[in-house]
VEXDRENGU-226256 format. One record per atom (N, C-alpha, C): residue in three letters; atom name; x, y, z. Coordinates in steps of 0.1 Angstrom, whole numbers, plus 5000, padded with zeros to 4 digits. Layout:
NODE   aa  at  east  north    up
NODE  ALA  CA     X      Y     Z
...
This chain:
NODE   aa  at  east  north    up
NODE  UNK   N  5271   4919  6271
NODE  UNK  CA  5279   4920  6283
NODE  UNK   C  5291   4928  6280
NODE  UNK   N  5293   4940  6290
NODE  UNK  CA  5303   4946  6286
NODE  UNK   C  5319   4938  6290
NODE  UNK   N  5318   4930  6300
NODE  UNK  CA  5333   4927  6306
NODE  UNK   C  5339   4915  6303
NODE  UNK   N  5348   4910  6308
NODE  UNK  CA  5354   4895  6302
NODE  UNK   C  5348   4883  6305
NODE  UNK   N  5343   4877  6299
NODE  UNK  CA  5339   4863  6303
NODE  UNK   C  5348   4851  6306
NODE  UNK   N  5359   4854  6308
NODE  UNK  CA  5373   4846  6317
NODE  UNK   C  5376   4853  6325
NODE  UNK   N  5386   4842  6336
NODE  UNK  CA  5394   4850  6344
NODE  UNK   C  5411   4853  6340
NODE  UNK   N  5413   4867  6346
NODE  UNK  CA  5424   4865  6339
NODE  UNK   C  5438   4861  6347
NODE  UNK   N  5448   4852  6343
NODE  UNK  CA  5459   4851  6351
NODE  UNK   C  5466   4858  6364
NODE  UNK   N  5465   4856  6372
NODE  UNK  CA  5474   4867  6385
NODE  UNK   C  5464   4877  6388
NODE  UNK   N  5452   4883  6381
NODE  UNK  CA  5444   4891  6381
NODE  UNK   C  5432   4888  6396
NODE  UNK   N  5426   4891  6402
NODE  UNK  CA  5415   4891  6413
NODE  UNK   C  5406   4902  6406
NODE  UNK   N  5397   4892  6400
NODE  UNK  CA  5384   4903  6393
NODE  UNK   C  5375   4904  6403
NODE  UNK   N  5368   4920  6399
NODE  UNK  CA  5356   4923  6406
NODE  UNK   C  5351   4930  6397
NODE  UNK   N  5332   4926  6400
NODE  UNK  CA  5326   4931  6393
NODE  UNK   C  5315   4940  6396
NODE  UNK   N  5318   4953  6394
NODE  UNK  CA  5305   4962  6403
NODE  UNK   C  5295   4965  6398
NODE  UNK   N  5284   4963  6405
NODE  UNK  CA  5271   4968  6403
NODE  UNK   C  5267   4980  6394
NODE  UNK   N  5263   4985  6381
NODE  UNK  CA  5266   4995  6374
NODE  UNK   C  5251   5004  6382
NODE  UNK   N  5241   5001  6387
NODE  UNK  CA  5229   5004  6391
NODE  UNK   C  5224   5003  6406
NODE  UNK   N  5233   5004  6410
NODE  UNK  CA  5231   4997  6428
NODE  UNK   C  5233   5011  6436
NODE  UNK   N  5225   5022  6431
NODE  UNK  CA  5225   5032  6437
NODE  UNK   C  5220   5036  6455
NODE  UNK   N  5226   5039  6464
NODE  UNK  CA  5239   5045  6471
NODE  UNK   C  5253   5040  6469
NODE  UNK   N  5245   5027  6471
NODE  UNK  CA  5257   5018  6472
NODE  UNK   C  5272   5016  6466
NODE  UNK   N  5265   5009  6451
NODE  UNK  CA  5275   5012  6437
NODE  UNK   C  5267   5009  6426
NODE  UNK   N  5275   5025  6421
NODE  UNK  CA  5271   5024  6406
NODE  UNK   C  5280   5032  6399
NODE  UNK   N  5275   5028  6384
NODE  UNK  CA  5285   5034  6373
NODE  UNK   C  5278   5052  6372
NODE  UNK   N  5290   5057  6375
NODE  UNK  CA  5291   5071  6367
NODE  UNK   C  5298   5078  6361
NODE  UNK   N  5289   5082  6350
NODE  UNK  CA  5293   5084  6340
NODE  UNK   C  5307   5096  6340
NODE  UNK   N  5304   5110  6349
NODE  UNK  CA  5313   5116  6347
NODE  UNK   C  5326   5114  6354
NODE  UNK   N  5326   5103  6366
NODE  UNK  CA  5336   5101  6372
NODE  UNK   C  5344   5093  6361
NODE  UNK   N  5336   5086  6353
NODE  UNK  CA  5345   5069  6342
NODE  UNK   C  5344   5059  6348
NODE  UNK   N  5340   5058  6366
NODE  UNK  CA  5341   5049  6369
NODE  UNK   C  5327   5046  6379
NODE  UNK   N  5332   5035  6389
NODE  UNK  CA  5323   5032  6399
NODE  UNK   C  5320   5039  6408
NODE  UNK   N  5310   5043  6416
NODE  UNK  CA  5313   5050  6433
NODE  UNK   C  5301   5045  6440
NODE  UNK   N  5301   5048  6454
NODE  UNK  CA  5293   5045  6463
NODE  UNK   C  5297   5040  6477
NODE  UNK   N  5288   5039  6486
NODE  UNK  CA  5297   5032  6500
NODE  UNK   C  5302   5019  6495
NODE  UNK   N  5295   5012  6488
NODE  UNK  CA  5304   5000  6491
NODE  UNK   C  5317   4999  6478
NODE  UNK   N  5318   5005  6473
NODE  UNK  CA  5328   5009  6465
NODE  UNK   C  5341   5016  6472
NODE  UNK   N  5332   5022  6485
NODE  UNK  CA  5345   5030  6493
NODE  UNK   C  5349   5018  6505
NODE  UNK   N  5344   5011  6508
NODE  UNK  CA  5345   4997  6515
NODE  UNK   C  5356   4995  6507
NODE  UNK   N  5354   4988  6491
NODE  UNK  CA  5362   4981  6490
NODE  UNK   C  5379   4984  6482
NODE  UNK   N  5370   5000  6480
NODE  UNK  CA  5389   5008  6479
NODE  UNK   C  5399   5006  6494
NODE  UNK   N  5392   5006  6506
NODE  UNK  CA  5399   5005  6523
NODE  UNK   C  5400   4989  6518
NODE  UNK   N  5396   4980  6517
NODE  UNK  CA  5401   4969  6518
NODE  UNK   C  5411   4964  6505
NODE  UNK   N  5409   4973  6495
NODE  UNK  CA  5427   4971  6489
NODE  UNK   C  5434   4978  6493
NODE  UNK   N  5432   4989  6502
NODE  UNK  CA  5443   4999  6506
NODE  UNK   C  5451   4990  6520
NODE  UNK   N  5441   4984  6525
NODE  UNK  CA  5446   4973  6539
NODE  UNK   C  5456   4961  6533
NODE  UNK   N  5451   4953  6525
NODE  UNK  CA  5457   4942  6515
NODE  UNK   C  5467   4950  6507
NODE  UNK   N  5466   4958  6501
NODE  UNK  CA  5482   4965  6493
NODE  UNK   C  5481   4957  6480
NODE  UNK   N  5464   4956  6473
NODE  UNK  CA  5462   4949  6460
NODE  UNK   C  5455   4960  6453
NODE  UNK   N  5454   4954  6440
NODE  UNK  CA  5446   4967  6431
NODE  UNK   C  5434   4951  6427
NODE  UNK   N  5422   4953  6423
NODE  UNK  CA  5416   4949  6421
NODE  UNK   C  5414   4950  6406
NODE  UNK   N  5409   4940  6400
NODE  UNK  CA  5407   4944  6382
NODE  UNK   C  5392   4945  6384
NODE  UNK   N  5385   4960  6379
NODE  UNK  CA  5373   4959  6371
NODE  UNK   C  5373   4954  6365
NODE  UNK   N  5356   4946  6363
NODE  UNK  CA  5354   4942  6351
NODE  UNK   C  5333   4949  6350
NODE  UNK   N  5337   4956  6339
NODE  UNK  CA  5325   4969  6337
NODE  UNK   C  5313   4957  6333
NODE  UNK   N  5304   4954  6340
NODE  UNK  CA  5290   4944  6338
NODE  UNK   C  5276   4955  6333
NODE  UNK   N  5272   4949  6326
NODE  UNK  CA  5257   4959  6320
NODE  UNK   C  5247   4958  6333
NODE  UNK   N  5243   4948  6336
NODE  UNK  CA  5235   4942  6350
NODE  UNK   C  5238   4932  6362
NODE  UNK   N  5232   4934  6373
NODE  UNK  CA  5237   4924  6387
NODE  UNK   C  5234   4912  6378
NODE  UNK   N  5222   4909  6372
NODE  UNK  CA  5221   4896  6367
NODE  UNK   C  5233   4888  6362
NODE  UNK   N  5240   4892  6350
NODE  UNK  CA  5251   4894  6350
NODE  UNK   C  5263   4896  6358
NODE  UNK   N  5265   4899  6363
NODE  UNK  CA  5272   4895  6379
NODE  UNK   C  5275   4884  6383
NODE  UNK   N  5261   4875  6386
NODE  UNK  CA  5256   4869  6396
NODE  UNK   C  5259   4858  6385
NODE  UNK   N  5256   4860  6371
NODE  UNK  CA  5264   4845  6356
NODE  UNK   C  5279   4845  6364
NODE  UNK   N  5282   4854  6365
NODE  UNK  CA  5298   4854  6361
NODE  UNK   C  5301   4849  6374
NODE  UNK   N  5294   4848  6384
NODE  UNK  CA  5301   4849  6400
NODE  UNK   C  5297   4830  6401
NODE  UNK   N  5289   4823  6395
NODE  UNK  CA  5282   4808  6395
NODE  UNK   C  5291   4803  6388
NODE  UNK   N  5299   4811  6372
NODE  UNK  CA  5311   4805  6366
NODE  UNK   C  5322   4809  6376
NODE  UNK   N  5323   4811  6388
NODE  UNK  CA  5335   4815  6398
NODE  UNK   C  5346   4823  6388
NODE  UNK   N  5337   4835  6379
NODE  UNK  CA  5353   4844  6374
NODE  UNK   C  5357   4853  6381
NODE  UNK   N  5344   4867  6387
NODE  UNK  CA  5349   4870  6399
NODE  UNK   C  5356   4871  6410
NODE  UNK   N  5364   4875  6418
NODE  UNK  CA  5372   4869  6429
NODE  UNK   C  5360   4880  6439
NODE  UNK   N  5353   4890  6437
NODE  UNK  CA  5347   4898  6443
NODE  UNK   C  5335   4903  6442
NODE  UNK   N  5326   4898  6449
NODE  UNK  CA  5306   4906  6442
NODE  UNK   C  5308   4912  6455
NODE  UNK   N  5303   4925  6452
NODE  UNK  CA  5301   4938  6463
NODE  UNK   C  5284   4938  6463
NODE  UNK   N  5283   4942  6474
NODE  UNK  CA  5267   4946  6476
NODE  UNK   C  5259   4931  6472
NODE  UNK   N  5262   4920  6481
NODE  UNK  CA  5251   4912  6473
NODE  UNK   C  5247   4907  6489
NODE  UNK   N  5236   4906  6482
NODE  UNK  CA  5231   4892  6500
NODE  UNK   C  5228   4881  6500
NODE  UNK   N  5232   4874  6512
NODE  UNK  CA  5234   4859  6512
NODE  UNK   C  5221   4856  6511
NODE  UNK   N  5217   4840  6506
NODE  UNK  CA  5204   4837  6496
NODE  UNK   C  5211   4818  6501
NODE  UNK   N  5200   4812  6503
NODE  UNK  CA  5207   4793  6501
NODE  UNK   C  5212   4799  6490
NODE  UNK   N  5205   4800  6478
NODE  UNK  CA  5212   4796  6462
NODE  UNK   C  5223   4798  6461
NODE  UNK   N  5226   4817  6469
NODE  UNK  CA  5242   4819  6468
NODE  UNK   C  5252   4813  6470
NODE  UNK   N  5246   4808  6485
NODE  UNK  CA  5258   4802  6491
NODE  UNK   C  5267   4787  6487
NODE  UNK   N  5259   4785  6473
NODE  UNK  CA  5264   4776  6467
NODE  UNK   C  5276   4777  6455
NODE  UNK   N  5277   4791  6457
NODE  UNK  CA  5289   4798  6445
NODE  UNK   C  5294   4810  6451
NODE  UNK   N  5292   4815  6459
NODE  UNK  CA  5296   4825  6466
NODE  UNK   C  5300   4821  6481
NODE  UNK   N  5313   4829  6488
NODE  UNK  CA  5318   4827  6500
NODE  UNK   C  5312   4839  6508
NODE  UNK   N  5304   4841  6518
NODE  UNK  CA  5298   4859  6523
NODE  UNK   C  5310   4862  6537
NODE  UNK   N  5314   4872  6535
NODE  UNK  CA  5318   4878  6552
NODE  UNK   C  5305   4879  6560
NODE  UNK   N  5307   4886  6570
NODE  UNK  CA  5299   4893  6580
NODE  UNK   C  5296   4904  6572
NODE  UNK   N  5280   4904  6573
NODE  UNK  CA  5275   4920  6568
NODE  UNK   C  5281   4937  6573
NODE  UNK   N  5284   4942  6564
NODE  UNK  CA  5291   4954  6570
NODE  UNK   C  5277   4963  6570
NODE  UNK   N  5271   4961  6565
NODE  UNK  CA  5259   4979  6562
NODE  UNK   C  5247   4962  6561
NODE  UNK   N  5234   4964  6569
NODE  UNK  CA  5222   4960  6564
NODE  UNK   C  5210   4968  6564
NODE  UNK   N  5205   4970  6552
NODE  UNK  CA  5192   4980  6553
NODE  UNK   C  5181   4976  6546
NODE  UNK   N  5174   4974  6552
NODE  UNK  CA  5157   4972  6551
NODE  UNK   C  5149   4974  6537
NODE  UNK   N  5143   4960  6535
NODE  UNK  CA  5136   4966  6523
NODE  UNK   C  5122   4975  6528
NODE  UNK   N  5115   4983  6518
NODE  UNK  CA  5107   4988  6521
NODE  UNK   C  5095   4983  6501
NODE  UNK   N  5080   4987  6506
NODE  UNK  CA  5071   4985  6497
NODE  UNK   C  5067   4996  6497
NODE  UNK   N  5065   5005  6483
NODE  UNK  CA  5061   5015  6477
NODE  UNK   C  5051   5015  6470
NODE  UNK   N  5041   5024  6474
NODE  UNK  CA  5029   5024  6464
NODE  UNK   C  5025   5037  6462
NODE  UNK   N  5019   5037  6448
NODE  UNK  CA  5013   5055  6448
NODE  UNK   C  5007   5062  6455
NODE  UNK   N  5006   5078  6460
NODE  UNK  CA  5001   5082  6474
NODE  UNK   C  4983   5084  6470
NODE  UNK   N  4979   5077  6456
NODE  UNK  CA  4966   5075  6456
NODE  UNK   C  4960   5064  6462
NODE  UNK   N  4973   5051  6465
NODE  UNK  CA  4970   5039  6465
NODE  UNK   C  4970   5038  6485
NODE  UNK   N  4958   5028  6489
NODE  UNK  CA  4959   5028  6508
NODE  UNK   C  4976   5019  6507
NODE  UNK   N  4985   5023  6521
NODE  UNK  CA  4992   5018  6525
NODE  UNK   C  4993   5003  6519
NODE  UNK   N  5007   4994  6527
NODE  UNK  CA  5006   4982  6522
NODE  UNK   C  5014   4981  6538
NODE  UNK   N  5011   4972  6547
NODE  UNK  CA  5023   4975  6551
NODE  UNK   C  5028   4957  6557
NODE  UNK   N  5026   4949  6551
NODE  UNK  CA  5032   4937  6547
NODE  UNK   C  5030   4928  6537
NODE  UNK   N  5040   4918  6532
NODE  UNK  CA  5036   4909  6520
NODE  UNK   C  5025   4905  6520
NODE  UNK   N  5020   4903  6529
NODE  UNK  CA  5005   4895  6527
NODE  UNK   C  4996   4904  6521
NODE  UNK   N  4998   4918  6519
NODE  UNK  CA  4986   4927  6518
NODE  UNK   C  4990   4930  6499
NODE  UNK   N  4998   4924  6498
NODE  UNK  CA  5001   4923  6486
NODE  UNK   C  4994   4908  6476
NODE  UNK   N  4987   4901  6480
NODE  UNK  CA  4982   4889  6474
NODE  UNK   C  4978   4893  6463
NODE  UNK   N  4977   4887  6452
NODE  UNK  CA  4971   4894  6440
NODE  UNK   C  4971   4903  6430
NODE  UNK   N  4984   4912  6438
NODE  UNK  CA  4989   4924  6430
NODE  UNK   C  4999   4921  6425
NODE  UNK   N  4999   4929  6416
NODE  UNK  CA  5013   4933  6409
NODE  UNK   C  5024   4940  6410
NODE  UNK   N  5036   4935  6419
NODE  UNK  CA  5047   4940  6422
NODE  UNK   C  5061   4938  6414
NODE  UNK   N  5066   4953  6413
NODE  UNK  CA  5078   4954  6402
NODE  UNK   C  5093   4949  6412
NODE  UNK   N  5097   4941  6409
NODE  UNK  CA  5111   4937  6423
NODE  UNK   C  5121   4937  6405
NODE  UNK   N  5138   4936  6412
NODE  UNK  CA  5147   4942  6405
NODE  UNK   C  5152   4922  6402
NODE  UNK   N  5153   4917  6395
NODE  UNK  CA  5157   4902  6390
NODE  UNK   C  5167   4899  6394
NODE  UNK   N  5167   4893  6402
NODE  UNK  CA  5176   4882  6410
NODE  UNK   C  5186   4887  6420
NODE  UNK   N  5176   4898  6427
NODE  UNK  CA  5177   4903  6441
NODE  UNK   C  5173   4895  6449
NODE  UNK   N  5181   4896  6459
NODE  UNK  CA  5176   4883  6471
NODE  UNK   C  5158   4883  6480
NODE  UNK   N  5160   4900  6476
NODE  UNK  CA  5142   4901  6479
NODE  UNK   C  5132   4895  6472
NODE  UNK   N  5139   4891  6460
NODE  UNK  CA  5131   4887  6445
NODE  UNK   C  5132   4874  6450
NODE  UNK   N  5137   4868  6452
NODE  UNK  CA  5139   4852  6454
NODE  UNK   C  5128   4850  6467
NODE  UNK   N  5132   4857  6475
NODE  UNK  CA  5125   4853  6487
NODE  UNK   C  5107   4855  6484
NODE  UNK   N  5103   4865  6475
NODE  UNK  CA  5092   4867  6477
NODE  UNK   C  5084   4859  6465
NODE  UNK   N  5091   4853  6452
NODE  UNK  CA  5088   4843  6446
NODE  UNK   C  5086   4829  6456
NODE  UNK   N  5093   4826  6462
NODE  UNK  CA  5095   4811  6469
NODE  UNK   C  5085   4812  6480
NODE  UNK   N  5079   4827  6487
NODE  UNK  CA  5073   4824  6502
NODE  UNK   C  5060   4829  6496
NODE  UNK   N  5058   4838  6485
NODE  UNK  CA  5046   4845  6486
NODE  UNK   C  5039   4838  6471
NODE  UNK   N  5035   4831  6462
NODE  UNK  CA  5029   4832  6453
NODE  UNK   C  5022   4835  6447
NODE  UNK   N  5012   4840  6456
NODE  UNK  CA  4998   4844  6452
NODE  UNK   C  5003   4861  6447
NODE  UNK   N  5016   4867  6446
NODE  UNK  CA  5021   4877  6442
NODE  UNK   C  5026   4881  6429
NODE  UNK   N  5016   4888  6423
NODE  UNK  CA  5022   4886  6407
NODE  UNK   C  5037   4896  6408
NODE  UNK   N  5049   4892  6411
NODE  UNK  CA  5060   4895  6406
NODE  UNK   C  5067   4900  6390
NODE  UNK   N  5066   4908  6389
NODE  UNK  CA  5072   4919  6377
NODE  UNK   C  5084   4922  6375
NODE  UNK   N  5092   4913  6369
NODE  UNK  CA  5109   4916  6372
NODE  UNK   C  5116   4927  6367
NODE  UNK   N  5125   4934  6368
NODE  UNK  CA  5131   4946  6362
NODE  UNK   C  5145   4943  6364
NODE  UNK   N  5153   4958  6362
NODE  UNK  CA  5166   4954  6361
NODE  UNK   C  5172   4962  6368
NODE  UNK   N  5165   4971  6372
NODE  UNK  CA  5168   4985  6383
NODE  UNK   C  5159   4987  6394
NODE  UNK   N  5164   4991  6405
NODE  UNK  CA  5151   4999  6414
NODE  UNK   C  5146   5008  6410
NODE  UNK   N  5152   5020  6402
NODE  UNK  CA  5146   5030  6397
NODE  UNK   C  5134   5026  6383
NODE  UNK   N  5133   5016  6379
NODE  UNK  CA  5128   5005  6372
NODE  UNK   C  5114   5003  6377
NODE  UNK   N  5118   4999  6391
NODE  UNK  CA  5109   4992  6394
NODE  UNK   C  5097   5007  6399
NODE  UNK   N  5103   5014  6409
NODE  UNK  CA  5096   5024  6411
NODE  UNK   C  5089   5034  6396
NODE  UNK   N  5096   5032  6388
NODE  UNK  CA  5091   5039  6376
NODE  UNK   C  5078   5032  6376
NODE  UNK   N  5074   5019  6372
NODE  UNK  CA  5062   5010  6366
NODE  UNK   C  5053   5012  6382
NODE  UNK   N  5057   5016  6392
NODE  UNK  CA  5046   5022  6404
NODE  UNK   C  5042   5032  6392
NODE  UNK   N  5048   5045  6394
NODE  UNK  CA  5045   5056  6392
NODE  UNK   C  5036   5056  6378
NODE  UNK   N  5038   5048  6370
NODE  UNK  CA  5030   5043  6357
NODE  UNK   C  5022   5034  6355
NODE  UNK   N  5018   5031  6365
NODE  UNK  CA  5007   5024  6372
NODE  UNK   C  5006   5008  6360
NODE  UNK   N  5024   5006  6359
NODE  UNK  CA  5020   4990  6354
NODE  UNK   C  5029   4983  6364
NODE  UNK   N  5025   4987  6373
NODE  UNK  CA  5025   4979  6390
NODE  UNK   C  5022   4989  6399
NODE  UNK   N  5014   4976  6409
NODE  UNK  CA  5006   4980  6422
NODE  UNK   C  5017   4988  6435
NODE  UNK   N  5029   4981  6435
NODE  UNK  CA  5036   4981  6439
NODE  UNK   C  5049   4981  6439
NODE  UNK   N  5062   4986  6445
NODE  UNK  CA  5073   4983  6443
NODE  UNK   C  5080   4980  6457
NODE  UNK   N  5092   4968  6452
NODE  UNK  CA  5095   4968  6469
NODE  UNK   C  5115   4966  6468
NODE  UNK   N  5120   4976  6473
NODE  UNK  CA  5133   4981  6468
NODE  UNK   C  5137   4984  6486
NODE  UNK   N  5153   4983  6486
NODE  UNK  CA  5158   4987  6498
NODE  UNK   C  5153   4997  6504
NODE  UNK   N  5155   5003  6514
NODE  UNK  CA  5150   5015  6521
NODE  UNK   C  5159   5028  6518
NODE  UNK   N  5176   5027  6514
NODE  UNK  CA  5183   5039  6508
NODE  UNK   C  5180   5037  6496
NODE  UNK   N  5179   5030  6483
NODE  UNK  CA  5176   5031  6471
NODE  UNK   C  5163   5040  6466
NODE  UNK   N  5152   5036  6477
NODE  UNK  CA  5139   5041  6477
NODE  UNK   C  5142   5057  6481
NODE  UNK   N  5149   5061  6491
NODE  UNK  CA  5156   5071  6499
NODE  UNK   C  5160   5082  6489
NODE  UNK   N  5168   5072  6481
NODE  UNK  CA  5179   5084  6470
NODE  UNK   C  5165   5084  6459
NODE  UNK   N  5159   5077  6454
NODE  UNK  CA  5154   5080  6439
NODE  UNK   C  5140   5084  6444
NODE  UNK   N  5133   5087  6454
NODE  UNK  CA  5123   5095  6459
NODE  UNK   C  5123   5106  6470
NODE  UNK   N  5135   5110  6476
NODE  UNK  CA  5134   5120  6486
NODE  UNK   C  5139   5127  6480
């Protein structure tokens, strides 16, 4: 883990997504974070007149430790889930976008979970899509990763049937 495992006095930590591409992620040549919801949440310290403390996380998984230990004061880009709402407070959604299912252009369409029974789909671990499609779908062999670009890789290397990633993640790392 790269960031603090406490909170620190007077401080309002947040912790950003290092791999949540449009959205937010770590880059490298900037040093820092960027994305829409990283520009979201620069306007809402610039509104409040706070600076927020990064705290640099290897993965959302990680995040989502530290957000259950309430060290966090801020998870950007996450979606409401029951489980969350048992450690997390959510506003009103600012940006909602659609997951989509990806398969190789050898493989016929998929064009709902059900057509997935049986297969093997790569989802990103402990994404709210991941939760939902463990709990509603079982007959789905789920394949956990730690990125979308992860998951879409093991499509393309055919050690999954499928992948099923937002609709701009899919957007940015395939168009």
């Amino acid at each position: 883990m790269a960031g603090l495992a406490a909170p620190v006095p007077g401080k309002l930590l947040f912790a950003p997504d290092p791999y949540y591409a449009p959205f937010e992620y770590y880059d490298e040549q900037l040093g820092g974070t960027t994305g829409l919801m990283h520009d979201y949440l620069k306007l809402v310290e610039e509104k409040l007149g706070i600076r927020l403390m990064r705290v640099k996380m290897d993965s959302f998984e990680q995040i989502l430790s530290l957000a259950r230990a309430r060290h966090p004061a801020v998870v950007n880009a996450v979606t409401k889930t029951p489980e969350r709402s048992g450690f997390l407070d959510f506003t009103e959604p600012l940006v909602e976008i659609d997951n989509v299912i990806l398969v190789r252009k050898d493989q016929a369409p998929v064009v709902d979970l059900d057509n997935l029974e049986g297969r093997k789909v790569a989802m990103v671990q402990d994404y709210a899509i991941t939760e939902y499609v463990l709990g509603k779908y079982p007959g789905i062999q789920v394949e956990t990763v730690a990125t979308d670009l992860l998951a879409l890789l093991a499509v393309s290397y055919s050690l999954a049937d499928a992948a099923i990633i937002d609709l701009a993640s899919a957007y940015l790392h395939t168009g």
